[in-house]
C-alpha positions as CSV (number, residue, x, y, z in Angstrom):
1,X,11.2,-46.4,-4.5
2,X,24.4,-53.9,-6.1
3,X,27.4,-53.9,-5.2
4,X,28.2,-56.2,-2.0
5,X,29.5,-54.8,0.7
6,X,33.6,-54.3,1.8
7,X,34.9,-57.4,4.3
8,X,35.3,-55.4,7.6
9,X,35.3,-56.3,11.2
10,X,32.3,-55.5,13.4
11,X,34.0,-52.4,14.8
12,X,34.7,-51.2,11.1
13,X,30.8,-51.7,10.5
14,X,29.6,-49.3,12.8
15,X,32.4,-46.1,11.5
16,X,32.7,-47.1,7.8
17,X,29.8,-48.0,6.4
18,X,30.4,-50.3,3.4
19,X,29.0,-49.3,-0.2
20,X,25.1,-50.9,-0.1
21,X,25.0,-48.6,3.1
22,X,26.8,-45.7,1.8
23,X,24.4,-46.2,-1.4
24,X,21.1,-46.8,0.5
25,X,21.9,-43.3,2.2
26,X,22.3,-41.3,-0.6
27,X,19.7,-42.5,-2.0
28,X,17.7,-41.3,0.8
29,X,19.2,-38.6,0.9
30,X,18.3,-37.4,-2.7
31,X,15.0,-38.4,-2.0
32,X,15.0,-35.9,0.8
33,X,15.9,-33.1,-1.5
34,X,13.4,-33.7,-3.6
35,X,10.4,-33.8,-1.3
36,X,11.8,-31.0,-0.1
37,X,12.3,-28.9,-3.3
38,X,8.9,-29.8,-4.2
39,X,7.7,-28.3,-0.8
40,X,9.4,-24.8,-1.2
41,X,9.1,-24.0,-5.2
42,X,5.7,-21.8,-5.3
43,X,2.7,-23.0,-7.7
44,X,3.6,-26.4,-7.7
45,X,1.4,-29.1,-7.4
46,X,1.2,-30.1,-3.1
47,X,0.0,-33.0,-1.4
48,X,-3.8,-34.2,-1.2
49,X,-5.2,-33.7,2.1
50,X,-4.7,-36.2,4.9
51,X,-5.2,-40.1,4.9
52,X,-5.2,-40.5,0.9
53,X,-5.2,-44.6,1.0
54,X,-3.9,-46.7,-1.6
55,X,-5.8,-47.9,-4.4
56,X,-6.1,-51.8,-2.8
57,X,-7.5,-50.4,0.6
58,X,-10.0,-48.0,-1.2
59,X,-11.2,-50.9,-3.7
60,X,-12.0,-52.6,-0.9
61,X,-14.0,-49.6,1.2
62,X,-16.0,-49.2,-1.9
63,X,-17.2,-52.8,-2.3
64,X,-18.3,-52.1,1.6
65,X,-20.4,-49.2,0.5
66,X,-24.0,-49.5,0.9
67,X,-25.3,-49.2,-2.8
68,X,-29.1,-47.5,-2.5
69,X,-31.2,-45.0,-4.5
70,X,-30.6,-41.6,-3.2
71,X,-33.1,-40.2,-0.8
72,X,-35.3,-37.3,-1.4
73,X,-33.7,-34.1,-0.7
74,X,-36.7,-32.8,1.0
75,X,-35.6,-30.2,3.9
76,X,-32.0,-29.9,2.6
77,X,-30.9,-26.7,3.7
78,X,-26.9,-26.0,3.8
79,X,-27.2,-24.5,7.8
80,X,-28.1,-27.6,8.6
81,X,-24.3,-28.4,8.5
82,X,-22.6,-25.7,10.6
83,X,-19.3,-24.4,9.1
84,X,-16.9,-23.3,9.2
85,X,-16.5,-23.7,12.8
86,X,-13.4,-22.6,15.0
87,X,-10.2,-23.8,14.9
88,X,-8.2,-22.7,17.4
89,X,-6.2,-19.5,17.2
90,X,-8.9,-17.0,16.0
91,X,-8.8,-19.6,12.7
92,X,-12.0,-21.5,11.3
93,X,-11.7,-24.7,9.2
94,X,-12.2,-23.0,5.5
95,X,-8.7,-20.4,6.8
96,X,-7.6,-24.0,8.0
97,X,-7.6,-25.7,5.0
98,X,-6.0,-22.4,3.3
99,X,-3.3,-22.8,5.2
100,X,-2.8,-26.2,4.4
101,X,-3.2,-26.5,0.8
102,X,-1.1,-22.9,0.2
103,X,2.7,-22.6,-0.3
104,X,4.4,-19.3,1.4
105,X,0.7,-18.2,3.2
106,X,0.8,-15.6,5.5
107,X,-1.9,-14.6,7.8
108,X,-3.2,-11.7,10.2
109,X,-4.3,-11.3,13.2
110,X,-7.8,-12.7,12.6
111,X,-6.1,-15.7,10.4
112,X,-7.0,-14.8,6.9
113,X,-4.8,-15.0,4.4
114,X,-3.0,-12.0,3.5
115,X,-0.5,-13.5,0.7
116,X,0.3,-17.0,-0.6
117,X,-0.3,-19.1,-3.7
118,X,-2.3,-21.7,-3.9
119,X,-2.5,-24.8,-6.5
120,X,-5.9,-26.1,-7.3
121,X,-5.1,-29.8,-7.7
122,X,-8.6,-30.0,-9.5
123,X,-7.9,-27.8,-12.7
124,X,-4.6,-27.3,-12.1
125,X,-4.4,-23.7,-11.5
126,X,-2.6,-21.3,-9.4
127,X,-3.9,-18.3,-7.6
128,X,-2.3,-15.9,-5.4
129,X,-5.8,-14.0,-4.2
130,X,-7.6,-15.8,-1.1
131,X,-10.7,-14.9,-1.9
132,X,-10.4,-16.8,-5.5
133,X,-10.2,-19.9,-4.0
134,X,-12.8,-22.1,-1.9
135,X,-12.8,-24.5,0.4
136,X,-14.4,-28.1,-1.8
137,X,-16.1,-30.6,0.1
138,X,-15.2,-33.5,-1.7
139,X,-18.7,-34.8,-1.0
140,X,-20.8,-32.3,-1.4
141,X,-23.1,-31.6,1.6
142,X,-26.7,-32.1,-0.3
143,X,-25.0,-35.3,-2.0
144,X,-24.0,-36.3,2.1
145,X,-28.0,-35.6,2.7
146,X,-28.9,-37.8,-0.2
147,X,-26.9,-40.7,0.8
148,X,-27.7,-40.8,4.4
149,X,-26.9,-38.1,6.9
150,X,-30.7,-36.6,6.4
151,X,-30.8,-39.3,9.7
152,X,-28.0,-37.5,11.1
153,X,-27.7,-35.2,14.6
154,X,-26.5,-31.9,13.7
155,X,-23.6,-32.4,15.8
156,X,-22.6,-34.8,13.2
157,X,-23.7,-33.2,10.2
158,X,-20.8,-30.3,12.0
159,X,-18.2,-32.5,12.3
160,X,-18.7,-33.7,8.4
161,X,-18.6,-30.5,7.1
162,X,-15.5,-29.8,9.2
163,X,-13.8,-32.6,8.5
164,X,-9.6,-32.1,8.5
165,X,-9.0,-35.5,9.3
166,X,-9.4,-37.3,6.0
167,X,-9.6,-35.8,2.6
168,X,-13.2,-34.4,2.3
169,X,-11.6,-30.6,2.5
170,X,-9.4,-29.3,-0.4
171,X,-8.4,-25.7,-1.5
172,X,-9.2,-25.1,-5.4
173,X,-10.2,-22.3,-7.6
174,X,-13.9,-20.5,-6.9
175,X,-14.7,-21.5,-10.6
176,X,-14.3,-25.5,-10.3
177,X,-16.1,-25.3,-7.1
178,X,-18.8,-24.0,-9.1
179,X,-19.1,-26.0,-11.5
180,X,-18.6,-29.0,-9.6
181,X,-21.6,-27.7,-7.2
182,X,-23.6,-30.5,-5.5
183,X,-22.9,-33.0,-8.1
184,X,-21.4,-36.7,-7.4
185,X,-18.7,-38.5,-9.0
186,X,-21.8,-39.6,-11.7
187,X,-21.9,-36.2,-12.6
188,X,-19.0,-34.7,-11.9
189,X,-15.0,-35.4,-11.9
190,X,-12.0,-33.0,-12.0
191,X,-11.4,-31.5,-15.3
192,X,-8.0,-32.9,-15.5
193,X,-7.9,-36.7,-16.5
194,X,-4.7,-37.1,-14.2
195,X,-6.1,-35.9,-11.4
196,X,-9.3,-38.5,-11.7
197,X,-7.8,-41.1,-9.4
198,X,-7.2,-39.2,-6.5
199,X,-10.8,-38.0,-6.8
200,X,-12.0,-41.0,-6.9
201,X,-10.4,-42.1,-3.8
202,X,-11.0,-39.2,-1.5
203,X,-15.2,-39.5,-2.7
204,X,-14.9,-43.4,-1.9
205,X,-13.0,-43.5,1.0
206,X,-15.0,-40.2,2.2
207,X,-18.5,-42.2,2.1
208,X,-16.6,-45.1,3.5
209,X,-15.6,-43.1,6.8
210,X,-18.9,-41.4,7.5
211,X,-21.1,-44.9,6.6
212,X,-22.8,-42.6,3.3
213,X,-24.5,-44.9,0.7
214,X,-23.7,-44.9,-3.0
215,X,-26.3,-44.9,-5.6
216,X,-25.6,-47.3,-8.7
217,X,-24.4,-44.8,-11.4
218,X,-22.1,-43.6,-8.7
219,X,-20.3,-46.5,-7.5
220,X,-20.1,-47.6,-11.4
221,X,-18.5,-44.3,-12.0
222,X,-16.2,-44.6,-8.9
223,X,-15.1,-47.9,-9.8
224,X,-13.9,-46.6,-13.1
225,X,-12.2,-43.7,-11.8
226,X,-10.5,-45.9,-9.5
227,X,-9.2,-47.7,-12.2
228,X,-7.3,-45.2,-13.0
229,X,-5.1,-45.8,-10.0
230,X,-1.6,-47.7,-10.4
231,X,-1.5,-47.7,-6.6
């Protein structure tokens, strides 16, 4: 994501553009339709959260990864990574990322949803009630504590679970959140075999960013996931 183009002189270039040109731009723009149709029509399926690599950049995060057993979980307690902080404009990160990942969301004064629908990329699902969806993190915080931020300052165990820079957030139904829990990719991918890849590279390129280890069955079980990638 040929025909050559008409003999003109260089003033004719610049006010009649010749077919290749007028060919390239409608191209473009029918591509611009599209992303935008696909951006208005509710219950569709939306983009992942931010800085989704491609598969060639994430392959090569997750040979980086630290491979390790996983650490006791001794002390884990979910407090000791504050969330959902603020935002900005009376909004906290969860009402962030619902905001984000929903088509048509409206708010209120104290930013939580009051309508919208929302596409849980996971199980493929739509929901139109805010309180049936959660807020996943992609790494789950026990499975962060396992792999290295036990070490952590709480200040950074904060900005992990508040993460809206890469794609460690994502809205999805309350019922694959469950059942996904605090398991790692080992244990746990999306129920929908089409949506495996993506997983896979938002868990990789997830412990890649914050420096989190990888314990054997998990990068074996990444790596095959990623497989699943054409790009």
């Amino acid at each position: 994501m040929q025909a050559q183009p008409a003999t003109t002189s260089s003033s004719d270039t610049t006010t009649q553009p010749g077919p290749r040109r007028l060919r390239t731009a409608l191209v473009a723009a029918s591509a611009a339709l599209l992303v935008l149709a696909a951006l208005t029509v509710p219950g569709t399926a939306h983009a992942y959260p931010p800085d989704m690599p491609s598969k060639s950049q994430v392959q090569s995060e997750l040979n980086a990864i630290t491979v390790r057993a996983e650490g006791p979980r001794t002390g884990y307690s979910r407090s000791l990574f504050p969330h959902w902080t603020s935002q900005g404009g009376n909004c906290n990160t969860r009402e962030a990322v619902l905001r984000r990942d929903g088509r048509n969301v409206t708010v209120g004064t104290d930013c939580y949803p009051t309508s919208g629908s929302w596409y849980s990329e996971f199980d493929g699902q739509t929901r139109t009630v805010p309180s049936q969806i959660s807020v996943d993190h992609v790494v789950a915080l026990a499975e962060a504590w396992d792999s290295g931020a036990s070490s952590w300052s709480t200040s950074r165990r904060q900005a992990f679970a508040n993460d809206l820079s890469g794609p460690q957030l994502i809205a999805v139904t309350t019922e694959v959140n469950s059942s996904k829990s605090d398991k790692d990719i080992a244990e746990w991918v999306p129920p929908l075999s089409s949506k495996r890849c993506a997983f896979a590279k938002m868990v990789i390129h997830t412990k890649y960013r914050w420096d989190l280890s990888m314990d054997p069955a998990e990068k074996s079980a990444a790596q095959t996931y990623l497989n699943y990638c054409s790009y």
